[in-house]
C-alpha positions in Angstrom: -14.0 -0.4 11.6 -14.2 1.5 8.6 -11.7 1.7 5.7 -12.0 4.5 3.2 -10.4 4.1 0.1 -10.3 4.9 -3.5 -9.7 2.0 -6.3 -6.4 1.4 -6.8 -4.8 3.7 -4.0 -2.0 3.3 -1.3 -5.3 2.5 0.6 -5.2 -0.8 -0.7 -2.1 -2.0 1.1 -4.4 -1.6 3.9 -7.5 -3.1 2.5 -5.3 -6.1 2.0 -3.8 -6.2 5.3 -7.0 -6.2 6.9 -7.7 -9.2 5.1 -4.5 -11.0 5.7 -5.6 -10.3 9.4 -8.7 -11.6 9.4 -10.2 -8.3 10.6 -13.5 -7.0 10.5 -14.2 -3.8 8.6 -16.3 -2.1 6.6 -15.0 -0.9 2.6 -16.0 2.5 2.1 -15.3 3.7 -1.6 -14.4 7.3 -1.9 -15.3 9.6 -4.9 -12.1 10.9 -6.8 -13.9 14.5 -7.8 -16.9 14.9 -5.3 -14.8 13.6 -2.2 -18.3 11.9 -1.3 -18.0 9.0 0.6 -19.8 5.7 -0.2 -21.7 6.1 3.6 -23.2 9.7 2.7 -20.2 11.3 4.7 -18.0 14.1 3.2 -14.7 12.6 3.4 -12.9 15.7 4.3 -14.8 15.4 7.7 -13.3 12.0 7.7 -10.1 13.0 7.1 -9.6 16.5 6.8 -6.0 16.4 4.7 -8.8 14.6 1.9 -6.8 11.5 1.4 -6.8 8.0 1.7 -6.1 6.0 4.0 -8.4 6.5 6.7 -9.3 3.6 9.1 -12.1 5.0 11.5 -11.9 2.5 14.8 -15.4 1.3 16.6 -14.0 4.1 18.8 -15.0 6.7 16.7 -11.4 7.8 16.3 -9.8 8.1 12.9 -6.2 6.6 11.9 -4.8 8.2 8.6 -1.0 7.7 7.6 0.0 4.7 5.3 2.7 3.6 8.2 0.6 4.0 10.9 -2.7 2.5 9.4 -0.5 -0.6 8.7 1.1 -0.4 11.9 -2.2 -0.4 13.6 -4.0 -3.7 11.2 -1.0 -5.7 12.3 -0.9 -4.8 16.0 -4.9 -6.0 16.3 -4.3 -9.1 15.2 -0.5 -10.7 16.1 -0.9 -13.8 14.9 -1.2 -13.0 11.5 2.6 -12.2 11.6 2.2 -9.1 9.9 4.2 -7.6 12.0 7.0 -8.5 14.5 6.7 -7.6 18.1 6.7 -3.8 19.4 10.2 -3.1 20.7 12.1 -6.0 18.7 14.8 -5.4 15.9 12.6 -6.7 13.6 9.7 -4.0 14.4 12.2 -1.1 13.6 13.3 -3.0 10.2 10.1 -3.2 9.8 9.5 0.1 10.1 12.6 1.1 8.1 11.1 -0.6 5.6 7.4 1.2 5.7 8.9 4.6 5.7 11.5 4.2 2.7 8.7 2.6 0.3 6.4 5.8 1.8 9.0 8.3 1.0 11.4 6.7 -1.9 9.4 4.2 -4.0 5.5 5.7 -3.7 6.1 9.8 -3.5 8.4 8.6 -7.1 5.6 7.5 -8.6 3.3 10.6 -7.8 5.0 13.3 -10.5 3.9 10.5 -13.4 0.3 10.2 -12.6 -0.1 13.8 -13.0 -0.7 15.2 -16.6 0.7 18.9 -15.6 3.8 17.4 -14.1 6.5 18.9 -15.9 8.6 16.7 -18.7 11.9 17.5 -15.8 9.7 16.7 -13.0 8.7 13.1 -14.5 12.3 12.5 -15.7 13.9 13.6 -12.4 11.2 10.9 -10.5 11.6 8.4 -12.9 15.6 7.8 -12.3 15.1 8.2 -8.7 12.7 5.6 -8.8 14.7 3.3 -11.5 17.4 3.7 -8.4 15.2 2.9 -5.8 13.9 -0.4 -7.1 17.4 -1.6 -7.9 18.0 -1.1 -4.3 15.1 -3.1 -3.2 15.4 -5.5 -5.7 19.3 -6.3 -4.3 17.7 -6.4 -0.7 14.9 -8.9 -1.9 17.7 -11.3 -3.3 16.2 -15.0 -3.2 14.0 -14.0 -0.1 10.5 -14.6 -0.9 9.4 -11.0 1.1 10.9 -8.2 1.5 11.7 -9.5 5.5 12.3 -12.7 4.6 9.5 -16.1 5.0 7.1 -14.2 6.3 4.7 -11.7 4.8 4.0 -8.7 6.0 2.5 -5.0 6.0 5.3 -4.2 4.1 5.0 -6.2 1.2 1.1 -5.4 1.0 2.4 -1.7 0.5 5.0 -2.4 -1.9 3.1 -4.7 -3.9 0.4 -1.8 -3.8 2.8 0.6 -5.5 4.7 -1.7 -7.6 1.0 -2.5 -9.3 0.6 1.3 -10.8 3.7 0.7 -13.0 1.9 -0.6 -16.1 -0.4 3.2 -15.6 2.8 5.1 -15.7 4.3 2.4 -18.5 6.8 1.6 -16.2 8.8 -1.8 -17.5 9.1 -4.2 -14.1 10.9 -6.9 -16.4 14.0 -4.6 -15.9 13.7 -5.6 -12.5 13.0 -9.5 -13.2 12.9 -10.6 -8.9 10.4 -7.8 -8.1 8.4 -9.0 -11.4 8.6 -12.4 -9.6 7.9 -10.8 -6.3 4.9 -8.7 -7.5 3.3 -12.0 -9.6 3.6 -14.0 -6.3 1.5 -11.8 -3.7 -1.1 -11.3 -6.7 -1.8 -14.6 -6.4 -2.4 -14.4 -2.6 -6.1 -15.3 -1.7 -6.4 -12.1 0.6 -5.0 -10.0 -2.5 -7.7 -11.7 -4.9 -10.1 -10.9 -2.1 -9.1 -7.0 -1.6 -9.0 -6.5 -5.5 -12.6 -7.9 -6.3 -13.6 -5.7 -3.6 -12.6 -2.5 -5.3 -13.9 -3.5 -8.9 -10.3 -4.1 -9.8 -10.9 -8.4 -10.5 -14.1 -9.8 -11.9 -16.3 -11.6 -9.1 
């Protein structure tokens, strides 16, 4: 398999995931500007909506999708827990959980990473998102993941978002559980492992 990512991207809720799994793969940076893949492919023939995720399978075929990528990492390797069974309870809250971080907590971020945004725009996201994470961090409570003992997909793509608030000087001691929360995947081994593999942690 074949990840393509860019540094610091929702990509890297996958990159981690693959680790937790134990999963073969290959780390294929992606150029921000030239959309020039790291194996000499032009990523838009990868992936031709031109973002990341993309997990191209021995198959040849290409996954794309944040919830499905994720989806897919935990389903190859059910040990790892990552995810609970297809068909249980838990899968759907699982899958709940996927979809409101995809459309709540990360599309709230995007407005603030863009320079051109206007000031209403980045207000407007900013509340919402001040909203969302006092939701999730009522829902966390004393649990130490987001579905309770165990961690899973989810919590790789939440942690992955929660990281870019520092870049959009976002406070997360407002939210002093999710601080907690975010400072105790960091220290996972798979994390350490995903973020020396981008350039993000010194070797």
């Amino acid at each position: 398999m074949k990840l393509y990512y860019l540094p610091s991207a929702c990509s890297q809720a996958s990159n981690i995931s693959l680790r937790e799994a134990g999963l073969k793969f290959d780390l294929v940076k992606v150029d921000r500007h030239t959309k020039k893949a790291a194996d000499g492919l032009d990523f838009n023939t990868v992936n031709p909506k031109g973002y990341v995720p993309a997990l191209t399978l021995d198959s040849g075929e290409t996954l794309t999708e944040n919830v499905t990528v994720l989806q897919y990492i935990a389903d190859q390797a059910p040990a790892s827990k990552l995810a609970p069974p297809a068909g249980t309870m838990e899968r759907y809250r699982l899958m709940e959980w996927l979809s409101f971080i995809n459309s709540e907590v990360h599309k709230n971020f995007t407005p603030m990473f863009h320079k051109d945004s206007p000031e209403a725009s980045r207000e407007y996201a900013l509340g919402t998102l001040t909203q969302r994470l006092d939701y999730v961090q009522r829902a966390l409570g004393s649990k130490t993941f987001l579905m309770g003992e165990q961690f899973t997909v989810v919590d790789a793509y939440l942690y992955t978002v929660l990281s870019w608030a520092p870049f959009v000087k976002l406070d997360l001691g407002k939210w002093p559980e999710l601080k907690r929360y975010v400072d105790r995947i960091h220290a996972r081994p798979a994390v350490t492992e995903a973020l020396k593999a981008e350039g993000l942690k010194a070797a």
